[in-house]
C-alpha positions as CSV (number, residue, x, y, z in Angstrom):
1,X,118.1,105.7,101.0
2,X,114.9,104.4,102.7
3,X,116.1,104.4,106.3
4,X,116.8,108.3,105.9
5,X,113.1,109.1,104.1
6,X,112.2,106.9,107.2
7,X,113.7,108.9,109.6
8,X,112.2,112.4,108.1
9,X,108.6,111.0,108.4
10,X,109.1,109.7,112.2
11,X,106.4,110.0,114.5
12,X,107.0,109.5,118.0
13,X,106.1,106.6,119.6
14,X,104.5,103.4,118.1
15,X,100.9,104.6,117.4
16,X,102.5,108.1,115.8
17,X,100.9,111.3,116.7
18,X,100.1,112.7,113.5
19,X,96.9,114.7,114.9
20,X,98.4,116.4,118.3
21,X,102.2,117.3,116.9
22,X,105.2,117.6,118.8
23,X,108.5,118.9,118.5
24,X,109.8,115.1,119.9
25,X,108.6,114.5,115.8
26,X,110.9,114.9,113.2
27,X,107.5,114.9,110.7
28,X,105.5,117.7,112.5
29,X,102.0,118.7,111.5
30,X,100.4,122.0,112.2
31,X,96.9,122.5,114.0
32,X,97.9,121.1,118.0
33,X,99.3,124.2,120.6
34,X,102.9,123.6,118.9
35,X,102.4,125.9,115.9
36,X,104.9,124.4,113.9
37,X,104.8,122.1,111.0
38,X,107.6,120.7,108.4
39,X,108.0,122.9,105.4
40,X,109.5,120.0,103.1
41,X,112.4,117.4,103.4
42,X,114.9,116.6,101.1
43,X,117.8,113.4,100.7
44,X,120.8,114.4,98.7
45,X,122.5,110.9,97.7
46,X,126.4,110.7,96.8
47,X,126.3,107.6,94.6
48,X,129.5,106.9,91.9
49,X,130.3,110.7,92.1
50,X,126.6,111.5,90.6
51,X,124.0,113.6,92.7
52,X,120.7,112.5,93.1
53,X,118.3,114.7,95.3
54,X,115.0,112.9,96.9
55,X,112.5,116.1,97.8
56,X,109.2,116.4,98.9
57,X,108.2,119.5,97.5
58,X,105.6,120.0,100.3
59,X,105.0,120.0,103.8
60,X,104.5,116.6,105.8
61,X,107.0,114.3,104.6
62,X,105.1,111.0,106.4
63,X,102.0,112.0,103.4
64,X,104.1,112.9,100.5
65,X,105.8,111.2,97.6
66,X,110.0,111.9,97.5
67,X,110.3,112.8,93.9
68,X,114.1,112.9,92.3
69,X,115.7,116.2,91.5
70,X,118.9,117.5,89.3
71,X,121.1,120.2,88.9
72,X,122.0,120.3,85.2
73,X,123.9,122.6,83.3
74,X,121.0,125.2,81.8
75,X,121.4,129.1,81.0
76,X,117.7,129.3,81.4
77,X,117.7,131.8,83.8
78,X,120.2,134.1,82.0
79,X,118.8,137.2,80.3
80,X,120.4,138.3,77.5
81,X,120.0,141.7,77.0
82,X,118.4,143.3,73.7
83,X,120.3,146.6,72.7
84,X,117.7,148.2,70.4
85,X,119.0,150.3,67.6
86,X,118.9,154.3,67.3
């Protein structure tokens, strides 16, 4: 699991160019002539059948924490509808 958050906040070359960007970096940030930056990375883990998802939630993976996420069964987002007597 560490090697791929590894990969997702590569910088190229040993020094790492966090300040100029480049599209050679997986982990881009935004303020050189490339106007690009990551949006958020995210690990999905297969382990024993269970799903375990590693996200950053925000841009520049090579700064931020991976926190863990889960699908779970919820009706949360369901709206019931209210029939209102006549």
């Amino acid at each position: 699991m560490d090697d791929f958050i590894n990969i997702l906040r590569h910088h190229e070359g040993e020094e790492g160019n966090r300040i100029n960007g480049s599209m050679k970096n997986i982990c881009m940030h935004e303020g050189s002539l490339i106007s690009s930056e990551t949006t958020g990375s995210m690990v999905v883990e297969l382990k024993d059948g269970d799903i375990n998802i590693w996200a950053t939630g925000s841009s520049l993976p090579c700064l931020s924490t991976y926190k863990p996420m889960w699908f779970v069964e919820s009706n949360v987002f369901l709206k019931k509808k209210i029939q209102i007597k006549q």
